[in-house]
C-alpha positions in Angstrom: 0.0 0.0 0.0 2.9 2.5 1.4 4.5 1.7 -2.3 1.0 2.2 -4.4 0.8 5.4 -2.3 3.9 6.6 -3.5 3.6 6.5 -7.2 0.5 8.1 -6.8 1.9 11.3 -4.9 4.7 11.0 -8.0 2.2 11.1 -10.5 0.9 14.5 -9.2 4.2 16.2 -8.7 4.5 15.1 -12.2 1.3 17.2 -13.1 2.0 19.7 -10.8 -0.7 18.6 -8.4 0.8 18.0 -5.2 -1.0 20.8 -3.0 -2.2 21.1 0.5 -4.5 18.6 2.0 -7.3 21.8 1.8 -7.3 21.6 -2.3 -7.3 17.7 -2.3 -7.2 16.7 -5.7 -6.8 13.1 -5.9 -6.7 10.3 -3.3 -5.7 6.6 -3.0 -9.1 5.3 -2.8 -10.3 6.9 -6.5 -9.1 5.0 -9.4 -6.5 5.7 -12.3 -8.8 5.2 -14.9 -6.4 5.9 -17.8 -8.6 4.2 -20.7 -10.8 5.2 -24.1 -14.8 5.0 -23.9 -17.7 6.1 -25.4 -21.0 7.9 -25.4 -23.7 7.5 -27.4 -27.4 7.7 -28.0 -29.4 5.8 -30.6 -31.5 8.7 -32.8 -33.6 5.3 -33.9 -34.7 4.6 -30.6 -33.5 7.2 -28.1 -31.4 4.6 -26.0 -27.8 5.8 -24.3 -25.0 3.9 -23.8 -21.2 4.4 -22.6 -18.7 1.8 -23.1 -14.9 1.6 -21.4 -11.4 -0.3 -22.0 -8.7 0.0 -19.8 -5.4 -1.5 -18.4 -7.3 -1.2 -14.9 -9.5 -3.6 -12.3 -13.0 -3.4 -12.7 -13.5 -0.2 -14.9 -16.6 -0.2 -15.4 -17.5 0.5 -11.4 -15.6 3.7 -11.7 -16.2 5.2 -15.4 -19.8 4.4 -16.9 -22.7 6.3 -15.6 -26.3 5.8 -16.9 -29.7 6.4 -16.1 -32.7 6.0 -18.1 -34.5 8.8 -20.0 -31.4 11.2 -18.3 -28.2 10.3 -19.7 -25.1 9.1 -19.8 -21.7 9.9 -18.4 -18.0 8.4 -18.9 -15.2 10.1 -15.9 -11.8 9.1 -16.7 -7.9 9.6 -16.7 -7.9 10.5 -12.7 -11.5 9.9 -12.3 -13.6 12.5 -10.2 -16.2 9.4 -9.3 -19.1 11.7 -8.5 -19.0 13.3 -11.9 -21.4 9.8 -12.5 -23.8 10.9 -10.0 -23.3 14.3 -9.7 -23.9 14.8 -13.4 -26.8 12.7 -14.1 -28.3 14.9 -11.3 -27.6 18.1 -12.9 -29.0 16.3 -15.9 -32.4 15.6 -14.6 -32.4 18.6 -13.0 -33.1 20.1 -16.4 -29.9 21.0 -17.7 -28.1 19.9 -20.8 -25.1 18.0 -21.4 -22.7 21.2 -21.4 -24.1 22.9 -18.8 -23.7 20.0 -16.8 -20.5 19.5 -17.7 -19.4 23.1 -17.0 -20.6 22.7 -13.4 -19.2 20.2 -12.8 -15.8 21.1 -14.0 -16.0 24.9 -12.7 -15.5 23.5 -9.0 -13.1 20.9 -9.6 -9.2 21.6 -9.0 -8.7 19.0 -10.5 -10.0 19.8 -14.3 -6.7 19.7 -16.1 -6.0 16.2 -15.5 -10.2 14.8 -15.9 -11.7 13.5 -19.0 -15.4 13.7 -19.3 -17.8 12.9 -21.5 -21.7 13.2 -21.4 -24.8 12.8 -23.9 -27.9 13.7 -22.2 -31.2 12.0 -23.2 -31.9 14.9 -26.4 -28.7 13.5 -27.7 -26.8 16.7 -26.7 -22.7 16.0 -26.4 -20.0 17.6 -24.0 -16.9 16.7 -23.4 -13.8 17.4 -21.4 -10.1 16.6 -21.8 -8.5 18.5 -19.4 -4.7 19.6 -20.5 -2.5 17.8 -18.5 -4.3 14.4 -19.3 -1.5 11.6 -20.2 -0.5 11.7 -23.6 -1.8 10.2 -26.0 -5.1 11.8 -24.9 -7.6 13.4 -27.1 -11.7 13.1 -27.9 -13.5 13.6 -30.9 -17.5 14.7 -30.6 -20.1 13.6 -34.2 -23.8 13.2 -34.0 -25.1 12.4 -30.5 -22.2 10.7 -29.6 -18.4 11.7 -28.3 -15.3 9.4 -28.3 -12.5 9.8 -25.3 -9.0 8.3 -24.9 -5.9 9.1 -22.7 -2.7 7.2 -22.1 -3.3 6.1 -25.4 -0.6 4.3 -27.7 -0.9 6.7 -30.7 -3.6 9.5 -30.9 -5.0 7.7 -34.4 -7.2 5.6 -31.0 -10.5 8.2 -30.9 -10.0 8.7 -34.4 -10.5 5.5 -35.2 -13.4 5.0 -32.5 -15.6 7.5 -33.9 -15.0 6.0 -37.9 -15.9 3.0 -36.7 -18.7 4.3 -34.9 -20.1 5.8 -37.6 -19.7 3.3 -40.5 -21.2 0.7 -38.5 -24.7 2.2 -38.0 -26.5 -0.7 -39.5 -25.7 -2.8 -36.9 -27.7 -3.1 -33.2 -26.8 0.1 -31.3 -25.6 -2.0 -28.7 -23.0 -3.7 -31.1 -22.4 -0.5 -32.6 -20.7 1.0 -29.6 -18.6 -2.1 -29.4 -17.1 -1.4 -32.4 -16.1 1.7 -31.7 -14.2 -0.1 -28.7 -12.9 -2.9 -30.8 -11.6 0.2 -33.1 -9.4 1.7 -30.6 -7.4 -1.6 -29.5 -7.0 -2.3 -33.0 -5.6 0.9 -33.5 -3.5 0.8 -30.3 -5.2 1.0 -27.3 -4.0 1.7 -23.6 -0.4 1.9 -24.4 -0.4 -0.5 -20.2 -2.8 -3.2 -22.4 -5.8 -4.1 -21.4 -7.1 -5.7 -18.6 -11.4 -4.8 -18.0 -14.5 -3.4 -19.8 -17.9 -2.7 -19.6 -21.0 -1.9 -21.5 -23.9 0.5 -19.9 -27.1 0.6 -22.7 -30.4 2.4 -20.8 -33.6 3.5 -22.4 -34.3 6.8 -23.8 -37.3 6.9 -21.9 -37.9 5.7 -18.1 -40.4 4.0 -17.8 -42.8 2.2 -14.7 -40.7 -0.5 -14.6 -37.5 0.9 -13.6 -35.5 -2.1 -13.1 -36.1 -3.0 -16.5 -34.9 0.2 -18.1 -31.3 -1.1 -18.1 -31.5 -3.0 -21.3 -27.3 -4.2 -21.4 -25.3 -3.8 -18.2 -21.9 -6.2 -18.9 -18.8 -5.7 -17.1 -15.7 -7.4 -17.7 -13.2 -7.1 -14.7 -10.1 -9.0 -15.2 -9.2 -10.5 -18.4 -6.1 -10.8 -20.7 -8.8 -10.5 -23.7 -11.8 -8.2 -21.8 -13.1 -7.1 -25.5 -13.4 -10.5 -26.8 -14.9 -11.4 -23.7 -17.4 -8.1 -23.2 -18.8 -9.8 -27.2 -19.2 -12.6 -26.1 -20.9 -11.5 -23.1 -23.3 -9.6 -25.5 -23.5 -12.3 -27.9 -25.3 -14.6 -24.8 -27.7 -11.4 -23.9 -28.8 -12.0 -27.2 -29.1 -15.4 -26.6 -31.0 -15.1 -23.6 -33.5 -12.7 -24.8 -34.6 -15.1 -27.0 -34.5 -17.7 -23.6 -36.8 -14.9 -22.4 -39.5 -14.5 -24.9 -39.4 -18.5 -24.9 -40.4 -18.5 -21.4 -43.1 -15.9 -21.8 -44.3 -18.2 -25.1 -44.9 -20.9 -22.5 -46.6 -18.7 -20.1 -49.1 -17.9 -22.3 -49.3 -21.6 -23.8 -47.8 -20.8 -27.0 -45.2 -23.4 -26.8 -45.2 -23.1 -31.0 -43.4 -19.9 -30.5 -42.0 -21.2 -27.5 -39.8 -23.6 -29.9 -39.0 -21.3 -32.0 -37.6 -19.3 -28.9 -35.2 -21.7 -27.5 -34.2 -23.1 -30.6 -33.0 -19.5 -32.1 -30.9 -19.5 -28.8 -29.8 -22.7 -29.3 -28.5 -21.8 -32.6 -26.2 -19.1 -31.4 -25.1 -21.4 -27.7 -25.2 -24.6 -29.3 -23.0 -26.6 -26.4 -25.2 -24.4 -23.8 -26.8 -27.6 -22.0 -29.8 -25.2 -20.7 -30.9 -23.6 -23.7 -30.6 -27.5 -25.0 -32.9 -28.6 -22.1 -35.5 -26.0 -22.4 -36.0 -26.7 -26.2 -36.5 -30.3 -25.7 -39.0 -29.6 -23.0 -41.1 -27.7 -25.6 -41.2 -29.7 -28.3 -42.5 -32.5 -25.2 -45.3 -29.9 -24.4 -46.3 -29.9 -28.1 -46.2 -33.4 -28.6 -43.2 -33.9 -30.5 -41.6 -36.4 -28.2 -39.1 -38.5 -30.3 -37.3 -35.0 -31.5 -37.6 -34.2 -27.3 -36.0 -37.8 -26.2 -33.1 -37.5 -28.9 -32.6 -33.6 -27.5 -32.7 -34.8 -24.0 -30.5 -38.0 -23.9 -26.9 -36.5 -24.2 -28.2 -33.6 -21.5 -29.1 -36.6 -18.9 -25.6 -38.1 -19.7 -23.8 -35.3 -19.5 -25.6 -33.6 -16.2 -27.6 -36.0 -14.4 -29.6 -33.2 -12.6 -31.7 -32.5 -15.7 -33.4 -35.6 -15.5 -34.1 -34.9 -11.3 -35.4 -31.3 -12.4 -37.3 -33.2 -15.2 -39.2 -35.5 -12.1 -40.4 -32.0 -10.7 -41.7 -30.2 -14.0 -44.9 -32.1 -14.3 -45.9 -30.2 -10.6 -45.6 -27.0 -11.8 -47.3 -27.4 -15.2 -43.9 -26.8 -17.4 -44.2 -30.5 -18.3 -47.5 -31.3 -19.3 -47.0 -35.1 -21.3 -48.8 -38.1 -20.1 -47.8 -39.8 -17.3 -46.5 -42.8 -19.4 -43.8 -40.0 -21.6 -42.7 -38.8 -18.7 -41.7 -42.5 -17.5 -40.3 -42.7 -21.4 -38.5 -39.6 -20.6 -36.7 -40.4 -17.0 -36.0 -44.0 -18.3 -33.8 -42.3 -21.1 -29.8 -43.6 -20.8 
């Protein structure tokens, strides 16, 4: 600790920081968030998202801020952590991304060595790279969306963020943004590496149901590959929305669409033994037995506790064959 304490009284000498306790800039506790990230809102739907890279633990707890129908922040290079808070406040207090963002820097001693971004929920854009960021350090701002990087390899990394950004709206905004990630470690990244990301998507519009207004919220934390990982993170939220809308199918007895539910997440997991199971319980439900048995057979062998979790189906209703099938079933080897 006495050691991590040290380079971080270095740094700000470095940057000229090192002032009385009374004009704290920085402490021990905040993180060094040296890292690229962006901001974005979808004009197609009105959804926000911020996404974040870094050579640093856990990112994603100290850089992405979102809230529904607000906003959505990224606070980096030496992070000022209540820059999240603080500015989606300000933000649903009324005021617009800059304003926000001038507040919030306008008390902070610390301004010349922050990096801020924010796109509030009009798709306004304002951002921050204060002049004693780490080199290579820079942000680039387009339509309703602003790119960030500091500490960078090269300064081609935001540059290529917000190209890729903006060639690839044709994909899901959610994939979109990840691109623009993918971009910048193609193009250099963290000249540290890379070591955590994370991937904040909220609606454009709050709604009743608050805890569903956070549509994607991945993290990454400690990985040689987070980037690869943070895809394939988003590739199995696709997967299980369509796990989802299976299980609503069979709530409302539609186990047709129910099929077609698990089976399109099947597709995309094809070794994921659950999505497997559920399938092969649908097409039991809708009488297709013999495609059920040949589905369920290599689950049973490889986990044995399908088949017990099969036995208790029946109770519940989410197994509704003939007492007979479900003997056929449990007998399978």
């Amino acid at each position: 600790m006495l050691l991590k304490t040290r380079l971080y009284l270095a740094a700000l000498l470095v940057l000229g920081l090192a002032r009385p306790a009374a004009a704290q800039v920085y402490t021990a506790s905040d993180p060094l968030a040296h890292t690229f990230s962006i901001v974005a809102r979808d004009p197609a739907t009105g959804d926000m998202a911020v996404a974040v890279q870094s050579h640093w633990f856990s990112v994603g707890t100290a850089v992405s801020w979102g809230e529904a129908g607000v906003g959505v922040v990224a606070t980096q290079s030496f992070v000022n952590k209540s820059f999240g808070t603080r500015g989606l406040a300000l933000l649903k207090s009324g005021k617009t991304a800059q304003q926000a963002l001038d507040e919030l820097l306008a008390t902070d001693e610390g301004r010349d060595v922050r990096q801020v971004a924010i796109v509030d929920a009009r798709g306004n854009v304002a951002t921050h790279t204060g002049n004693k960021c780490v080199d290579m350090a820079g942000h680039q701002k387009g339509s309703q969306f602003s790119v960030q990087a500091n500490m960078m390899l090269t300064d081609k990394v935001w540059p290529a963020m917000a190209k890729a950004y903006e060639q690839n709206a044709r994909l899901p905004f959610a994939e979109r943004v990840l691109s623009a990630l993918e971009a910048a470690q193609a193009a250099g990244g963290d000249i540290r590496g890379k070591q955590s990301a994370a991937l904040l998507v909220v609606r454009g519009q709050a709604t009743a149901a608050p805890w569903d207004d956070r549509l994607i919220d991945l993290r990454v934390d400690d990985s040689a590959a987070p980037l690869p990982e943070l895809a394939r993170l988003l590739r199995l939220t696709r997967a299980y929305d369509h796990m989802n809308a299976g299980d609503l199918a069979v709530e409302k007895n539609d186990m047709t669409r129910a099929i077609e539910e698990y089976q399109a997440a099947e597709k995309m997991f094809p070794q994921n033994l659950e999505m497997q199971y559920w399938h092969a319980i649908s097409l039991a439900n809708k009488q297709q037995l013999p495609a059920a048995l040949a589905l369920l057979k290599p689950i049973f062998r490889q986990e044995p506790n399908w088949r017990t979790l099969t036995e208790r189906l029946p109770k519940v209703g989410l197994l509704t064959v003939s007492a007979a099938e479900l003997q056929q079933i449990l007998a399978l080897k």
